[in-house]
N, C-alpha and C positions, 0 to 999 in steps of 0.2 A: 335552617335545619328544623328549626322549630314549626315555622311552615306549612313543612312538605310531611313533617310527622301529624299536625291538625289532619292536612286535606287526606291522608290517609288514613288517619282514624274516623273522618266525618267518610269517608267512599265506605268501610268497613261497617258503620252504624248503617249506612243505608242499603247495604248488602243484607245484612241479617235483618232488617228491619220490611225486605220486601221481600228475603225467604219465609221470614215469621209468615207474613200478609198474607202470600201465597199457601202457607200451612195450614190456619187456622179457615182460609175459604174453603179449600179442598175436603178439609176435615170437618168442617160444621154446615157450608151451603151447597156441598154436593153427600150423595147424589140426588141428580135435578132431571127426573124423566116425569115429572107429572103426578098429581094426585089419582090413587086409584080409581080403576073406573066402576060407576056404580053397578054392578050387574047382576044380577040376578037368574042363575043357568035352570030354567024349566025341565028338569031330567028326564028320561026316556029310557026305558031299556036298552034301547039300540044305542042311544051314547052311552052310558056303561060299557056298554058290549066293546065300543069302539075306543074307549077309553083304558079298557082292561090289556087290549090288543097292545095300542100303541105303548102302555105302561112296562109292560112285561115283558113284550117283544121286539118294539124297536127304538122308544126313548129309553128303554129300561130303566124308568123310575125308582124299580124295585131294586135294581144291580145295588145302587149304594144306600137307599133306605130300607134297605132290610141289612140281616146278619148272614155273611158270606161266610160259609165251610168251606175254611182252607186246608182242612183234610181228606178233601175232594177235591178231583182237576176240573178248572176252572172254579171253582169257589160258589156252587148252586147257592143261593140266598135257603137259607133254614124256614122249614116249615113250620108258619105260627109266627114269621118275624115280619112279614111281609110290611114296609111301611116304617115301620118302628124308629127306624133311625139311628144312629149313636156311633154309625161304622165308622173308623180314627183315619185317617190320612193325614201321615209328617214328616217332616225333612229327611225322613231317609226315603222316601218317594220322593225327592227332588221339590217338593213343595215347601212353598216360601213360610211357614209356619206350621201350627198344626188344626186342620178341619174337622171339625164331624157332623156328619149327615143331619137333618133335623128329622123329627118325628113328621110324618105324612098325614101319619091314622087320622081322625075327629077327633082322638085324646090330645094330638099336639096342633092340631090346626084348624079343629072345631069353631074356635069363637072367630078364626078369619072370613072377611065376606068374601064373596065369589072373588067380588074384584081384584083385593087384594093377592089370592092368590092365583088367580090371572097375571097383575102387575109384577111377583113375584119371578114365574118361569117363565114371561118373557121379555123380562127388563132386569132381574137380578137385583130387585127393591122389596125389602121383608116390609111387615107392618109398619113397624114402627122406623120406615124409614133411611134402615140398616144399609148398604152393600153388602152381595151375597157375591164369592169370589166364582170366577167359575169354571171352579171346579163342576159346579151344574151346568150345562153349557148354555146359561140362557141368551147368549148373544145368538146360537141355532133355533133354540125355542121362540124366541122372536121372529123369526124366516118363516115359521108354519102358518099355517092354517087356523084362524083364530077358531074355528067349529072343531079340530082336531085339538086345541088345548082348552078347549070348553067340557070337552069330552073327557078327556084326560082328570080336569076335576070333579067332573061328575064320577069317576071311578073313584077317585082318591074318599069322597063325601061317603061312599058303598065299602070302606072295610070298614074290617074290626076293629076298634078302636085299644088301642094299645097305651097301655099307661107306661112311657122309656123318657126320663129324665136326662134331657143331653147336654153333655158340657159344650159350654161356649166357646167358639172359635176362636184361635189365636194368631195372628199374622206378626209376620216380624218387620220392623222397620225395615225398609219405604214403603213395603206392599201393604202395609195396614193406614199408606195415605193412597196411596197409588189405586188401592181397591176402587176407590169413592169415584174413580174418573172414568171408570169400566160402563156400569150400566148408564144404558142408550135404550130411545125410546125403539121399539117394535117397528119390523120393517117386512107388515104382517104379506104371504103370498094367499094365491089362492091352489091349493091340491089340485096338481095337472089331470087333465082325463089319464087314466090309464092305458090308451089308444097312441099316448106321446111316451112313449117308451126311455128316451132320454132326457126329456123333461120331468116327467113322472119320478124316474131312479134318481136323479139329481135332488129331489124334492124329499126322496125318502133316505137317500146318502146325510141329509144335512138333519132331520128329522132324529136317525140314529146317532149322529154324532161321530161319524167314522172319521173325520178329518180331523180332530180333538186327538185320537189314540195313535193314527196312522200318519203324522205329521211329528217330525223332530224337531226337539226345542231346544234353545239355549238362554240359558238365563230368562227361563219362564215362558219367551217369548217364541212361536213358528219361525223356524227357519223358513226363509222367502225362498223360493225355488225347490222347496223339498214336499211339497202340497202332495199326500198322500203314498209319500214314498218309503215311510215305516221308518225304525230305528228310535223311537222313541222308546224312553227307558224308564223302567219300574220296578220296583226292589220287593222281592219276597222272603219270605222265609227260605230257606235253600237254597235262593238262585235272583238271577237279574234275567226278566224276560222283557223282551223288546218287539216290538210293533209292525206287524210283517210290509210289504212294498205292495199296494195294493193297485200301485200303475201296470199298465199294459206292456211293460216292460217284457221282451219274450226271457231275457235272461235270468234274472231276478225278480219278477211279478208276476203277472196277471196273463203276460201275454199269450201265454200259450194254452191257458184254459178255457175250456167248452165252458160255456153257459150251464149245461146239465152236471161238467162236473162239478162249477161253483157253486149247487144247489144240494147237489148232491152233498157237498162238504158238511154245509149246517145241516140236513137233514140229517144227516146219521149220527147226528147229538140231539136227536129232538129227543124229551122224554116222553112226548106224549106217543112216538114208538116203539120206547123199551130199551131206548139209550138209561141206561144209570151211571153215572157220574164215577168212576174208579176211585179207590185211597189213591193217592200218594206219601211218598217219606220227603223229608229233606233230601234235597240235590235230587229228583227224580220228575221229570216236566212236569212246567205249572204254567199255567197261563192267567191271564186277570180279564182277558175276552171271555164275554159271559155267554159260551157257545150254545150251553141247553137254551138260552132266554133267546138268541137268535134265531134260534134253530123251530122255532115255532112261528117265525115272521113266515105269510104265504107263499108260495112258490113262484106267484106274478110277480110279487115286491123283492123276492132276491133277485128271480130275475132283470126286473129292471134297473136293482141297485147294479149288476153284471155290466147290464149294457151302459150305462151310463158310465160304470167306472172305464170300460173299451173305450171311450171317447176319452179319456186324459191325455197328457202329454208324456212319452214312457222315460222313466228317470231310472238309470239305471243304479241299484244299492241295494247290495246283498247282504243281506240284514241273518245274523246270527241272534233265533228268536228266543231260547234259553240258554244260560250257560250258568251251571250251578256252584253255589259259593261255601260248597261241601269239602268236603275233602278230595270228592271223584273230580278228578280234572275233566273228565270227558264234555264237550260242548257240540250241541242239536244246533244241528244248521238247519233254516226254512227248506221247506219240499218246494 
């Protein structure tokens, strides 16, 4: 007896003794994507120009580093926050702890070299070496265009420098180990001519992120076989809004929209037409799609983001996109 209670005390010491091993590697020697690279972004107006684009309109940088009024549908980022940083995402979004945005301006990432925040959004590796969860999708930011995220910091280096002290991020056990095994080196493309319509929209689908919002999760992770078929879920004030079916689906998605209509969609939240963003009260539709920030991407790149999304595989899930946690029982099914 005496034994068989040894050999399973010495299997038990060697159990926790090669989860420790495994702990303190993950925790201390990842993550392991490489020293930043030395670079140095020679600016241009035109990357500004092209970096403001892609910021504001279709990586929307600004969506979470600025401050979203949620007393506005869709939650326009506030004017004068641009950058800033500090917006809170916590477990009552389903998130394994709680995040906040970091500062963008020159006030919070001034002393960063280019590289570093190059290696940042497309690797998910801060200066000093951190895991950044991603919540920023820089597993997508890594798929672009290394001249489109060159660009991108050249805009970030062009604001105003904001002085917003942001509290540090908090993850809860396992994902504050789990984080550390995320960032991956860049698996940089190069921006299709715009003549390849379905390669092009693919390029600019992954670019905005739409497979991040429009994909349900379970315990963190994509459900396999539900790639862009909505239902992913987000808690607001008033309501739980969820993530519409962006497949080709005729019943429940995509399928049966004209091209001009899906253009037409975002365009009629553009503000630079005269869309202004309406109040809302608690329980009265809210979405967390930053439709005025899209609504100003080109008419070539919604379209192509259109066709390329025709090309999916149609998943059929009819997705109820609000339903509010007011007193009004009433619940907004997707159009």
């Amino acid at each position: 007896m005496k034994t068989i209670l040894r050999f399973i005390f010495i299997g038990l010491a060697v159990v926790v003794t090669g989860v420790s091993l495994v702990l303190v590697y993950v925790k201390f020697w990842l993550p392991d994507v490489g020293a930043a690279p030395k670079l140095k972004i020679n600016t241009t107006a035109a990357q500004i120009e092209r970096g403001r684009y892609l910021a504001n309109h279709v990586s929307v940088c600004m969506d979470c580093h600025s401050t979203r009024d949620w007393n506005l549908f869709a939650g326009p980022p506030m004017a004068g926050t641009e950058g800033k940083g500090g917006e809170r995402f916590g477990p009552e979004m389903g998130l394994p702890g709680t995040i906040y945005s970091r500062n963008i301006t020159p006030a919070g990432v001034g002393h960063w070299t280019d590289g570093e925040l190059f290696r940042a959004i497309t690797s998910g590796v801060t200066r000093d070496g951190k895991a950044l969860f991603p919540l920023m999708p820089h597993p997508s930011y890594g798929r672009m265009d290394q001249e489109d995220i060159k660009s991108i910091i050249a805009y970030l280096r062009s604001l105003k420098p904001i002085s917003n002290e942001v509290p540090d991020s908090e993850l809860e056990f396992p994902m504050n180990f789990i984080v550390n095994t995320i960032p991956q080196k860049p698996n940089f493309q190069t921006r299709p001519d715009t003549t390849d319509q379905i390669a092009y929209g693919r390029y600019m689908v992954n670019a905005a992120g739409c497979a991040d919002c429009h994909t349900k999760r379970e315990n963190g992770e994509h459900v396999a076989g539900m790639e862009f078929a909505g239902s992913a879920e987000f808690a607001l004030p008033g309501g739980i809004v969820r993530s519409a079916n962006l497949t080709p689906d005729a019943e429940t998605g995509l399928g049966r929209w004209t091209k001009a209509a899906f253009i037409a969609r975002f365009k009629a939240l553009d503000p630079a037409t005269g869309y202004k963003p309406h109040p809302v009260k608690p329980g009265d539709r809210q979405t967390i799609m930053p439709w005025p920030m899209y609504a100003g991407m080109s008419e070539q790149d919604l379209g192509a983001i259109y066709t390329y999304l025709q090309t999916l595989k149609p998943i059929p899930n009819r997705v109820v996109t609000f339903t509010p946690t007011t007193s009004e029982k009433e619940t907004i099914a997707s159009k």
